[in-house]
VOGULUM-156696 format. One record per atom (N, C-alpha, C): residue in three letters; x, y, z; atom name. Coordinates in steps of 0.02 Angstrom, whole numbers, plus 32768, in hexadecimal, padded with zeros to 4 digits. Example, Ala and Ser with C-alpha at 12.3 -4.5 7.8 and 13.67 -1.06 7.14 Angstrom:
2
[rec ALA; [8294; 7EE4; 8186]; N]
[rec ALA; [8267; 7F1F; 8186]; CA]
[rec ALA; [8294; 7F5B; 8186]; C]
[rec SER; [8282; 7F90; 8162]; N]
[rec SER; [82AC; 7FCB; 8165]; CA]
[rec SER; [8285; 8002; 818A]; C]
//
This chain:
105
[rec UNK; [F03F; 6441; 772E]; N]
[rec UNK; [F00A; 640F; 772F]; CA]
[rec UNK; [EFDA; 6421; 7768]; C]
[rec UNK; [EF99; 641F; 776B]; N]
[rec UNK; [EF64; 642E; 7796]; CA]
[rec UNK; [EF67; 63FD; 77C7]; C]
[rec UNK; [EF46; 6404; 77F4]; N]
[rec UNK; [EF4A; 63E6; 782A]; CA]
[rec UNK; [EF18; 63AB; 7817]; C]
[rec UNK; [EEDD; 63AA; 77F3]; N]
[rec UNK; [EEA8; 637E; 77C9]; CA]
[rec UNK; [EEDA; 634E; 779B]; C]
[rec UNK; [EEF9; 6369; 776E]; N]
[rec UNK; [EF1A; 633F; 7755]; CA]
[rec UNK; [EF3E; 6309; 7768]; C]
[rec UNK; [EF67; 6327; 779E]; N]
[rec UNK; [EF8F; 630C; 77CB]; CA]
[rec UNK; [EF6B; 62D4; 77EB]; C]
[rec UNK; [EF33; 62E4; 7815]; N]
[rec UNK; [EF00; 62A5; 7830]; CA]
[rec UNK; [EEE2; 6276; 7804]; C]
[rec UNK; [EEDA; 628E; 77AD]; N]
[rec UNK; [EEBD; 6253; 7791]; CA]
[rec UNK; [EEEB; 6235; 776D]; C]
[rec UNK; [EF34; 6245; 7782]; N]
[rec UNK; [EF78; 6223; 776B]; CA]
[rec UNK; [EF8C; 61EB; 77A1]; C]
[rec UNK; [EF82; 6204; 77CD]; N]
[rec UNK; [EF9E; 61E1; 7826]; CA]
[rec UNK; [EF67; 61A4; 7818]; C]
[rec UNK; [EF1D; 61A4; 77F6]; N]
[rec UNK; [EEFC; 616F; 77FD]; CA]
[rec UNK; [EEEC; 6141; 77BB]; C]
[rec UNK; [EF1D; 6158; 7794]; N]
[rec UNK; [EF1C; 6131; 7759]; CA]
[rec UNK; [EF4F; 6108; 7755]; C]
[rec UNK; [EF8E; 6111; 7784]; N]
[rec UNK; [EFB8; 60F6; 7797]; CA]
[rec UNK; [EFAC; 60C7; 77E3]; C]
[rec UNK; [EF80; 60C6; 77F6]; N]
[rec UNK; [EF67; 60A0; 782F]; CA]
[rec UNK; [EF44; 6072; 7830]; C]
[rec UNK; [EF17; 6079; 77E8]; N]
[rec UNK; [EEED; 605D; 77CF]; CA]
[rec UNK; [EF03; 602C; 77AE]; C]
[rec UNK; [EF3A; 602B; 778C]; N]
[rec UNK; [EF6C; 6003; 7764]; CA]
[rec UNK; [EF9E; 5FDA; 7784]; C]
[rec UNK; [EFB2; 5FEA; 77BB]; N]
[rec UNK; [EFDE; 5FB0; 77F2]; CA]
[rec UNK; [EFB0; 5F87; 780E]; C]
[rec UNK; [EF69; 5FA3; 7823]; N]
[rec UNK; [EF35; 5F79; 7838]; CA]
[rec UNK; [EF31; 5F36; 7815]; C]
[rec UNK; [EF24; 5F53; 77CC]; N]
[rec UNK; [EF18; 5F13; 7796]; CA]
[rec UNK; [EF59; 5EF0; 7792]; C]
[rec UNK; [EF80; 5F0F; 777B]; N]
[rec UNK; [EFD1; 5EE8; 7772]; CA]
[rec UNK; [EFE3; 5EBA; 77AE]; C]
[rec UNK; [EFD2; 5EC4; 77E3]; N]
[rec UNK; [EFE5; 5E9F; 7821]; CA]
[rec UNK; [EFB4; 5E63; 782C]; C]
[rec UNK; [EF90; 5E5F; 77F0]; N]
[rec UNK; [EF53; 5E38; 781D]; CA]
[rec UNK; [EF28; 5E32; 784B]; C]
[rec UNK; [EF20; 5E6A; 785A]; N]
[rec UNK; [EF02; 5E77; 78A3]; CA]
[rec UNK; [EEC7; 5E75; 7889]; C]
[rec UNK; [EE9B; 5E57; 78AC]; N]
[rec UNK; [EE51; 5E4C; 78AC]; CA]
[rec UNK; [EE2B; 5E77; 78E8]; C]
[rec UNK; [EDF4; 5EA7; 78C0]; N]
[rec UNK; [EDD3; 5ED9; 78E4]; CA]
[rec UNK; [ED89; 5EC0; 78FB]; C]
[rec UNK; [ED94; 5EBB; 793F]; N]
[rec UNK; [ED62; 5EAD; 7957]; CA]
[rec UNK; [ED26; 5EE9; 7994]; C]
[rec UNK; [ECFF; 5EDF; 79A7]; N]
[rec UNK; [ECC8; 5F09; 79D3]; CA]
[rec UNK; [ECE2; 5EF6; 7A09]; C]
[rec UNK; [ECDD; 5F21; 7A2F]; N]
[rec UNK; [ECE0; 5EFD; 7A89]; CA]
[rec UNK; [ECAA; 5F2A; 7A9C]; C]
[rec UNK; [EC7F; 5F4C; 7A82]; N]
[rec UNK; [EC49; 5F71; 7A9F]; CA]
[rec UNK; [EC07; 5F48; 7AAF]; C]
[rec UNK; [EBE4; 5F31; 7AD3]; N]
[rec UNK; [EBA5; 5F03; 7ADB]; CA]
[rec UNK; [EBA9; 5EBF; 7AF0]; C]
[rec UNK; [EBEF; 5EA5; 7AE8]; N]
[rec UNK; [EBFA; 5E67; 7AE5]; CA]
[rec UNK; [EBE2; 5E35; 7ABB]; C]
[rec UNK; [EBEA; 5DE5; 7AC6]; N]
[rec UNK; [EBD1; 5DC9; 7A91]; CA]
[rec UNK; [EB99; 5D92; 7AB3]; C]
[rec UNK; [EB73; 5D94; 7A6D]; N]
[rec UNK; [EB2D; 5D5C; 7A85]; CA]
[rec UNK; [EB37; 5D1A; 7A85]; C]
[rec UNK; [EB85; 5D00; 7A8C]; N]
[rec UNK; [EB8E; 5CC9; 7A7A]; CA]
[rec UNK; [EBA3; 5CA0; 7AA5]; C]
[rec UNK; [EBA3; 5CBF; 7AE1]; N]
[rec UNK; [EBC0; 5C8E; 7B23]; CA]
[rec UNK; [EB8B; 5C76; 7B53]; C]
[rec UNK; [EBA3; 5C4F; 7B7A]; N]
[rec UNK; [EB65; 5C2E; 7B9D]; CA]
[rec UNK; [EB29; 5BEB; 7B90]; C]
[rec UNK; [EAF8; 5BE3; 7BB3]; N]
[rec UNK; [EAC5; 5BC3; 7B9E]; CA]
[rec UNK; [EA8B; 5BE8; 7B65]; C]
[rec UNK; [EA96; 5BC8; 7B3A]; N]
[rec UNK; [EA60; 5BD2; 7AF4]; CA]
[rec UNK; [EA2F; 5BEB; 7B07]; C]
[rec UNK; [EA1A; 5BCB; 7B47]; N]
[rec UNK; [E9B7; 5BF3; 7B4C]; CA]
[rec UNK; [E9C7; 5C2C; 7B7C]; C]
[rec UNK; [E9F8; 5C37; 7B7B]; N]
[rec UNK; [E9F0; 5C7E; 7BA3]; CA]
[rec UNK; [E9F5; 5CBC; 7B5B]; C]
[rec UNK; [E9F4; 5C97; 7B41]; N]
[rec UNK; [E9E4; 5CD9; 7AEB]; CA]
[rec UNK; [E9BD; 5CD4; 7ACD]; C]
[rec UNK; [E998; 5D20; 7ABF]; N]
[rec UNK; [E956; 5D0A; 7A76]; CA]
[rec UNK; [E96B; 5D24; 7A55]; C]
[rec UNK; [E95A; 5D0B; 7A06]; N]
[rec UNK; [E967; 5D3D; 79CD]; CA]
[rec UNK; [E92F; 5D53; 79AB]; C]
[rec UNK; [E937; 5D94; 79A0]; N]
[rec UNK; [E8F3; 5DBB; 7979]; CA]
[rec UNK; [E91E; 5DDF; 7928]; C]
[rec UNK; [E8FA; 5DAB; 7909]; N]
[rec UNK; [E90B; 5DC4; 78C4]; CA]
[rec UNK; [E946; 5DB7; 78AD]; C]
[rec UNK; [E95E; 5D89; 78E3]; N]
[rec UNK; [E9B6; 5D8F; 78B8]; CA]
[rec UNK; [E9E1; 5DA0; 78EF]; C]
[rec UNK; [E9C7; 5DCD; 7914]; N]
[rec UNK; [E9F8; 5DF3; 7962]; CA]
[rec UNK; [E9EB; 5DAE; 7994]; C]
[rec UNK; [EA26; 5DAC; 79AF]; N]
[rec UNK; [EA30; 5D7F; 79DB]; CA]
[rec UNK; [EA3D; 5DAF; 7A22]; C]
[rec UNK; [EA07; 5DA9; 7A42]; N]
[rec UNK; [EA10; 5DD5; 7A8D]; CA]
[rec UNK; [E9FF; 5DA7; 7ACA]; C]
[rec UNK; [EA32; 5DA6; 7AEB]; N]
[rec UNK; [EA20; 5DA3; 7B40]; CA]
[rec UNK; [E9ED; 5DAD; 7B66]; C]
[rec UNK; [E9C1; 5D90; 7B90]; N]
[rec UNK; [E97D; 5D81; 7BA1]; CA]
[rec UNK; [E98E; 5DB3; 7BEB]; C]
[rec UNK; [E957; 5DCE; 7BFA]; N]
[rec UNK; [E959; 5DF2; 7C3D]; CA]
[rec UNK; [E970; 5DBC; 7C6A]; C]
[rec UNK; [E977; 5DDB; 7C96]; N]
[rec UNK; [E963; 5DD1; 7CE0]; CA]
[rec UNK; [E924; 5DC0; 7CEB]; C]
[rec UNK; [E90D; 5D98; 7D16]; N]
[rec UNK; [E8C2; 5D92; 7D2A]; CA]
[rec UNK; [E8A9; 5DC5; 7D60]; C]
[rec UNK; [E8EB; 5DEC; 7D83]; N]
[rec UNK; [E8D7; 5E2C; 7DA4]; CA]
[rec UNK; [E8C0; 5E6E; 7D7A]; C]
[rec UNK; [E8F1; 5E5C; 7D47]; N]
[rec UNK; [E8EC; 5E8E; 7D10]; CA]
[rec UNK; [E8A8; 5EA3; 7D05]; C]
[rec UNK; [E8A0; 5E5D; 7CF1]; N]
[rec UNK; [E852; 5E4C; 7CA9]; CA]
[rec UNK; [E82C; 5E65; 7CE7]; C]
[rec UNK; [E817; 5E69; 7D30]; N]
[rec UNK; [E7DC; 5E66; 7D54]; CA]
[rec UNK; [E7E8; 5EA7; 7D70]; C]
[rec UNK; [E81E; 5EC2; 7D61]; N]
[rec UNK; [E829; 5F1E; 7D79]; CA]
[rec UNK; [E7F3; 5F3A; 7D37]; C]
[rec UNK; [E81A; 5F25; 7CF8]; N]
[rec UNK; [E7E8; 5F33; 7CB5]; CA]
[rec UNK; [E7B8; 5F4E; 7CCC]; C]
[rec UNK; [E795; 5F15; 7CBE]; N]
[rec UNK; [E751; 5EFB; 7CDE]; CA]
[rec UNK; [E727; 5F33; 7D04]; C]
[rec UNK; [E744; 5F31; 7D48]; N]
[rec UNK; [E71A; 5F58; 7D6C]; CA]
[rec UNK; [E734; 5F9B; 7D58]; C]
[rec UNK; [E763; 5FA4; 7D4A]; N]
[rec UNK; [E769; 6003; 7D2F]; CA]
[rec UNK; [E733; 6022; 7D08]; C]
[rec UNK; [E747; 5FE0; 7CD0]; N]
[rec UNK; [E6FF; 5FF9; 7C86]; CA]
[rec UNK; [E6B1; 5FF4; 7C9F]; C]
[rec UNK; [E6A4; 5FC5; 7CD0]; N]
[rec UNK; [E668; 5FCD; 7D00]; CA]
[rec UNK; [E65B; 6014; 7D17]; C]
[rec UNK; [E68E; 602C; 7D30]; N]
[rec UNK; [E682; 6054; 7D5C]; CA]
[rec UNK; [E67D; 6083; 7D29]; C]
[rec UNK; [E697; 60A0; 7D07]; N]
[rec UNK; [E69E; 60D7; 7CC2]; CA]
[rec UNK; [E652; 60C8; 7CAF]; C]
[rec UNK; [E63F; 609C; 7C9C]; N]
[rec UNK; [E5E3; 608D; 7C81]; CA]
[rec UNK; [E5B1; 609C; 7CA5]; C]
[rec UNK; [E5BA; 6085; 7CF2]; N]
[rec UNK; [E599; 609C; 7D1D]; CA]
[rec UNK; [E5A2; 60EA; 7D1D]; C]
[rec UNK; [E5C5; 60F9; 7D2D]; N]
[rec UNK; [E5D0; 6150; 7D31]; CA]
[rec UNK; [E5A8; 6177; 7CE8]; C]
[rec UNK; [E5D7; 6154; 7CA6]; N]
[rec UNK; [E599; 6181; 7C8B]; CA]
[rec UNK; [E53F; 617B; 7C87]; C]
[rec UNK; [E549; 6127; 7C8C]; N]
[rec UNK; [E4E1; 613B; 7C8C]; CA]
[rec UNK; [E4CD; 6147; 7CC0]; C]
[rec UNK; [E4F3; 6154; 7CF0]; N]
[rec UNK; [E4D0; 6182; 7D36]; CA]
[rec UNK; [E4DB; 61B9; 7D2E]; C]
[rec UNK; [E4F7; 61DA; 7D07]; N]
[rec UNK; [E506; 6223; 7D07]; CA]
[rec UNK; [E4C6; 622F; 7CBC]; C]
[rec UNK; [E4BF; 620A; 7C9A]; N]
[rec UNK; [E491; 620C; 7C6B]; CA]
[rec UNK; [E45A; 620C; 7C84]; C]
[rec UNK; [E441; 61E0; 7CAF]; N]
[rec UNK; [E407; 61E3; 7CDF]; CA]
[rec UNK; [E3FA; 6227; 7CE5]; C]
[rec UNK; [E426; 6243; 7D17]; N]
[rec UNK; [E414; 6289; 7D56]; CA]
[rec UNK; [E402; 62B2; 7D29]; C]
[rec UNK; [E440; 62A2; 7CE2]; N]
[rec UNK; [E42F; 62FD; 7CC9]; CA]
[rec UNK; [E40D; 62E5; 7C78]; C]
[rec UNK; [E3DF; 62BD; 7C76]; N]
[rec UNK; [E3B5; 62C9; 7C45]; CA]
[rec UNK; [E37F; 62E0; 7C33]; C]
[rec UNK; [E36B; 6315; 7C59]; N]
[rec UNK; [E35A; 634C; 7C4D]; CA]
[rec UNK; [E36E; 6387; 7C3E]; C]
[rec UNK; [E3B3; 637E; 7C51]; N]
[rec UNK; [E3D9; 63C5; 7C36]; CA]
[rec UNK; [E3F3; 63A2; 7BE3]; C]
[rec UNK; [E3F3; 636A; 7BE1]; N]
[rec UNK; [E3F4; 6364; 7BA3]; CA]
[rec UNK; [E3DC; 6369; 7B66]; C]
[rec UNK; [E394; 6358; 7B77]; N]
[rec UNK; [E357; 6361; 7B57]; CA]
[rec UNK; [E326; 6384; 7B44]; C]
[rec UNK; [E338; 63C4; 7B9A]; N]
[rec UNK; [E303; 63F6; 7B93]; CA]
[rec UNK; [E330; 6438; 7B9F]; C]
[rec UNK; [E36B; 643A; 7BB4]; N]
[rec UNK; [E396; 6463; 7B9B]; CA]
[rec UNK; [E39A; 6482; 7BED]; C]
[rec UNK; [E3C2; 64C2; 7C06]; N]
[rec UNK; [E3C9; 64D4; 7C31]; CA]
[rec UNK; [E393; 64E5; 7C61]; C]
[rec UNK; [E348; 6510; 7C23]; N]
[rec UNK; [E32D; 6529; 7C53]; CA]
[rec UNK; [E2F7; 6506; 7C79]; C]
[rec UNK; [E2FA; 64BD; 7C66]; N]
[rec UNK; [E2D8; 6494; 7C85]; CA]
[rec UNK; [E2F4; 6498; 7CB0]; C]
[rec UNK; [E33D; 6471; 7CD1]; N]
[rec UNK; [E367; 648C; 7D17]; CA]
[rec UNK; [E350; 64AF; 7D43]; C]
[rec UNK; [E357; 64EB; 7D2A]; N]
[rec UNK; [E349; 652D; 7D63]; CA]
[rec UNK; [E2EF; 6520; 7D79]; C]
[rec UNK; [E2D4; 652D; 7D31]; N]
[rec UNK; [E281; 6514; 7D55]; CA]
[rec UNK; [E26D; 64EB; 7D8F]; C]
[rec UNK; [E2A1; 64CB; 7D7E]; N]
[rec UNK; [E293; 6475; 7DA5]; CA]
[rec UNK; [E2B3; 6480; 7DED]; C]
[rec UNK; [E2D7; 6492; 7DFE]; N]
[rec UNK; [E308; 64A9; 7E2D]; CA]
[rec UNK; [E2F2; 64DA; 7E4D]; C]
[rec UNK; [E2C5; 650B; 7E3B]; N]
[rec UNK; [E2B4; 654E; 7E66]; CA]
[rec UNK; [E2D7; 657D; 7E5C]; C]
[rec UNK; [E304; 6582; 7E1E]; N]
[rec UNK; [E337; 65B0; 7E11]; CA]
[rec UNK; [E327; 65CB; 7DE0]; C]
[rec UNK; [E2CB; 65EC; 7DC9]; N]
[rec UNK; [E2D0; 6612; 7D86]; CA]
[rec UNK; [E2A9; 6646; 7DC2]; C]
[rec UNK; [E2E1; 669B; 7D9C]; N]
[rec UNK; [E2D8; 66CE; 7DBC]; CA]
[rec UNK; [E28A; 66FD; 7DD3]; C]
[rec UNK; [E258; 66DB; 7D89]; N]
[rec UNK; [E21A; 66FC; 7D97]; CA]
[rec UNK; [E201; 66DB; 7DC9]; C]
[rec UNK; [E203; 668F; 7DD0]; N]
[rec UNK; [E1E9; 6670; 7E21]; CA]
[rec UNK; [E1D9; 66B5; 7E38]; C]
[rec UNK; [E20F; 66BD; 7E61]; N]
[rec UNK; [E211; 66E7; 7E99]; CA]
[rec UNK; [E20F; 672A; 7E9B]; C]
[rec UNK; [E1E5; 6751; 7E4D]; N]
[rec UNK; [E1C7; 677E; 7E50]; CA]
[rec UNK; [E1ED; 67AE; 7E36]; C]
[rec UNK; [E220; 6797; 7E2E]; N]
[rec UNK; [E25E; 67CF; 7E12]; CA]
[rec UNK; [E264; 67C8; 7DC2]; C]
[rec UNK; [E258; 67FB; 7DB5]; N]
[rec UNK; [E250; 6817; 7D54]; CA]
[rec UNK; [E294; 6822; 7D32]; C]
[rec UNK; [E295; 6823; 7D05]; N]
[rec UNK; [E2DF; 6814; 7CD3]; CA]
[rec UNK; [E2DD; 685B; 7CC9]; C]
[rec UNK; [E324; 6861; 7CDF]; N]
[rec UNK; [E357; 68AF; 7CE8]; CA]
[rec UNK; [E363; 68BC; 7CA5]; C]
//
């Protein structure tokens, strides 16, 4: 007998004392939404979930601020490299090579 066989024998027989015994299979992963005060839970759609923290919700908050800020300030600086492509950059900057008199090798 294979060693496969063997494992989907070991759990067809495991599977079957489970039921025969009555044993009722339950989750212990997440816990449950059912303890406590009622308004500390919202439900969306049917899911019953646990409400932040109010440290939580205001960490949120200013993270996703800060992520928004960062990109339309970084959208700001470089929209010109966006728009007009690199060699606007260098033009703009003093970094295109004929400036300074020097001819393409």
């Amino acid at each position: 007998m294979s060693l496969l066989a063997r494992a989907a024998a070991h759990l067809r027989l495991a599977s079957g004392r489970a039921v025969s015994q009555n044993v009722q299979q339950t989750r212990a992963m997440g816990g449950s939404a059912h303890h406590g005060n009622p308004n500390d839970y919202v439900t969306y759609g049917g899911l019953k979930l646990k409400k932040a923290p109010g440290w939580e919700y205001a960490l949120s908050k200013v993270i996703g601020g800060t992520m928004w800020f960062w990109i339309f300030t970084m959208c700001y600086k470089e929209w010109d490299h966006k728009t007009k492509g690199l060699p606007a950059i260098f033009e703009a900057e003093g970094l295109d090579d004929d400036a300074h008199g020097h001819g393409h090798h």
